[in-house]
VEXKE-599428 format. One record per residue (C-alpha): residue in one letter; x, y, z. Coordinates in Angstrom, 2 decimals. Example, Ala and Ser with C-alpha at 12.3 -4.5 7.8 and 13.67 -1.06 7.14 Angstrom:
! VEXKE-599428
@type->A&X->12.30&Y->-4.50&Z->7.80
@type->S&X->13.67&Y->-1.06&Z->7.14
***
This chain:
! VEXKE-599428
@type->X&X->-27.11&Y->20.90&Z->20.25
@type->X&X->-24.33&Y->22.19&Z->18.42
@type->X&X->-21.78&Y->19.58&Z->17.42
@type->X&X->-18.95&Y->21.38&Z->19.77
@type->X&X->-21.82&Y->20.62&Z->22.80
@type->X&X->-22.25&Y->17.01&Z->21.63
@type->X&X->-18.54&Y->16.36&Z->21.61
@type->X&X->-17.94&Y->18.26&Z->25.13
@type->X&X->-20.74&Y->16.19&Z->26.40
@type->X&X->-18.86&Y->12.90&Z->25.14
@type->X&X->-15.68&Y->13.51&Z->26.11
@type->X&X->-17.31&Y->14.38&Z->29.84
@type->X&X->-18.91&Y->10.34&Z->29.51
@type->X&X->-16.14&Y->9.11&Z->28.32
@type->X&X->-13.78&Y->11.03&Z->31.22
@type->X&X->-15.79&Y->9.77&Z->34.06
@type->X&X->-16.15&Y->6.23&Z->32.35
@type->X&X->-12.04&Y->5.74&Z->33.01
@type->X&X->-12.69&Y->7.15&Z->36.07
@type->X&X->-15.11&Y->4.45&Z->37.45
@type->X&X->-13.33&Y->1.72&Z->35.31
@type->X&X->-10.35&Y->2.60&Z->37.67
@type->X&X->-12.81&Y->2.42&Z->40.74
@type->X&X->-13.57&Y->-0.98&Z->39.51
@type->X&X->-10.02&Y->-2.00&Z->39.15
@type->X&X->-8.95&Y->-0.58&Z->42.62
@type->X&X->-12.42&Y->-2.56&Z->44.12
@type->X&X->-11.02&Y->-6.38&Z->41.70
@type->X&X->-7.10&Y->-5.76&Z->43.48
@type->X&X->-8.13&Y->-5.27&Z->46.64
@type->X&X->-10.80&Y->-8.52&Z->47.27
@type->X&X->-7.97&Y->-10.25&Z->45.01
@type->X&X->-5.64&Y->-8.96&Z->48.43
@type->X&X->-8.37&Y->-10.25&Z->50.62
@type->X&X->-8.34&Y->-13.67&Z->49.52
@type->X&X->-11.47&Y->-12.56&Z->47.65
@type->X&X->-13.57&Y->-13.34&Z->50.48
@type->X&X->-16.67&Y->-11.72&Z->51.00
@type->X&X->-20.33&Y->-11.98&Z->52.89
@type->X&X->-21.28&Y->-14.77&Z->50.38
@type->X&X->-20.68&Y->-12.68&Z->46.93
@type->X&X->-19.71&Y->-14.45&Z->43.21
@type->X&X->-16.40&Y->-12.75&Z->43.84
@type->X&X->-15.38&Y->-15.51&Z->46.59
@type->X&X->-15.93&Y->-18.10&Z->44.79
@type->X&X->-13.23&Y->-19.95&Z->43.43
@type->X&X->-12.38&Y->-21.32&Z->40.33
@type->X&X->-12.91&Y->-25.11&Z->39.41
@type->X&X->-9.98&Y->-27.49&Z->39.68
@type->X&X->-8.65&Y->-28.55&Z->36.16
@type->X&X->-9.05&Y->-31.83&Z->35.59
@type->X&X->-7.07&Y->-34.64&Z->34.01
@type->X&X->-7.24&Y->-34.43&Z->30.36
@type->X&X->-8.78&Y->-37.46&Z->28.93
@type->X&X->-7.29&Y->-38.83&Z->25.60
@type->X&X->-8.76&Y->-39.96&Z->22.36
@type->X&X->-6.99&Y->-42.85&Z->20.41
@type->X&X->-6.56&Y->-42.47&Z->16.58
@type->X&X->-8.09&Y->-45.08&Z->15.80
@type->X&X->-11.36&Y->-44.79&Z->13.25
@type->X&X->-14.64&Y->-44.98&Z->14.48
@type->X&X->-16.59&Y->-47.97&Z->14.46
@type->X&X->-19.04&Y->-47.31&Z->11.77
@type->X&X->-22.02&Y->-49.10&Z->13.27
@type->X&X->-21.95&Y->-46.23&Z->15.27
@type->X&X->-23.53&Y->-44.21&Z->12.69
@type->X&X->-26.01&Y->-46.73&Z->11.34
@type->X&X->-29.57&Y->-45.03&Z->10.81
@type->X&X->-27.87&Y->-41.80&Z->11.82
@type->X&X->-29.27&Y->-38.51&Z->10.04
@type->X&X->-27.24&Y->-36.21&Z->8.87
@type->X&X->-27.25&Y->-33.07&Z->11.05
@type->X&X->-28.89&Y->-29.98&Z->9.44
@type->X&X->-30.11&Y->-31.93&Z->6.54
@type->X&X->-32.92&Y->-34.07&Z->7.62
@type->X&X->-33.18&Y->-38.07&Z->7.45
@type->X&X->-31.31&Y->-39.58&Z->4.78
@type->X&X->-34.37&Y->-40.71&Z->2.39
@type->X&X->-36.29&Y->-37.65&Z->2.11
@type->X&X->-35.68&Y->-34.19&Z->1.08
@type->X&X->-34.09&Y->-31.12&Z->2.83
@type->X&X->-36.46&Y->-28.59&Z->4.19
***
């Protein structure tokens, strides 16, 4: 194919690509209209509640936490990295 063919061909693909992107769009706003309920599909599902946000003090770790703890990535502490 000549390269005038190739870009008429792409700019055909890339024409009906808006066009079913806008299908899609049209199909999202109207089961967002309908509460989004449908026979059992993903799309009426809702999303999960937020949650209370749980906080972290400032205070510094107790470091008995990470007695005999390797380091992550780098193998135990007494012997070499792979």
């Amino acid at each position: 194919m000549s390269q005038q063919d190739d870009l008429a061909v792409l700019r055909h693909r890339v024409d009906e690509l808006v066009q079913r992107v806008g299908q899609l769009e049209r199909t999202v706003d109207r089961l967002r209209g309908a509460g989004g309920r449908t026979n059992g599909s993903a799309a009426g599902r809702r999303p999960p509640e937020r949650t209370e946000l749980v906080t972290i003090p400032d205070v510094p770790y107790n470091h008995a936490l990470w007695t005999d703890s390797d380091d992550e990535g780098l193998g135990v502490r007494d012997r070499h990295a792979p």
